[in-house]
C-alpha positions, 0 to 999 in steps of 0.5 A: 949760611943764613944772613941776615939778608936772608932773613929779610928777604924771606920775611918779606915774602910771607908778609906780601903772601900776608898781604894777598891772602887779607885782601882775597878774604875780603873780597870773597867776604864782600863778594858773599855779603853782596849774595846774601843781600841780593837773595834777601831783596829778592825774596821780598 
């Protein structure tokens, strides 16, 4: 039987997995924007 307990508790660990996945993105989007500006500066 699946409960609404169930429910939420299961609802909560995609939204924290969510959470992670946003937070990774951003660091590897800042990550590669700090690259692209460091390769720019340097061919300067």
């Amino acid at each position: 039987m699946f409960t609404i307990e169930m429910a939420y508790a299961r609802m909560r660990e995609l939204q924290d997995l969510a959470n992670r996945s946003r937070v990774h993105q951003s660091a590897t989007t800042e990550r590669r924007a700090a690259k692209k500006h460091a390769a720019r500066a340097k061919k300067r």
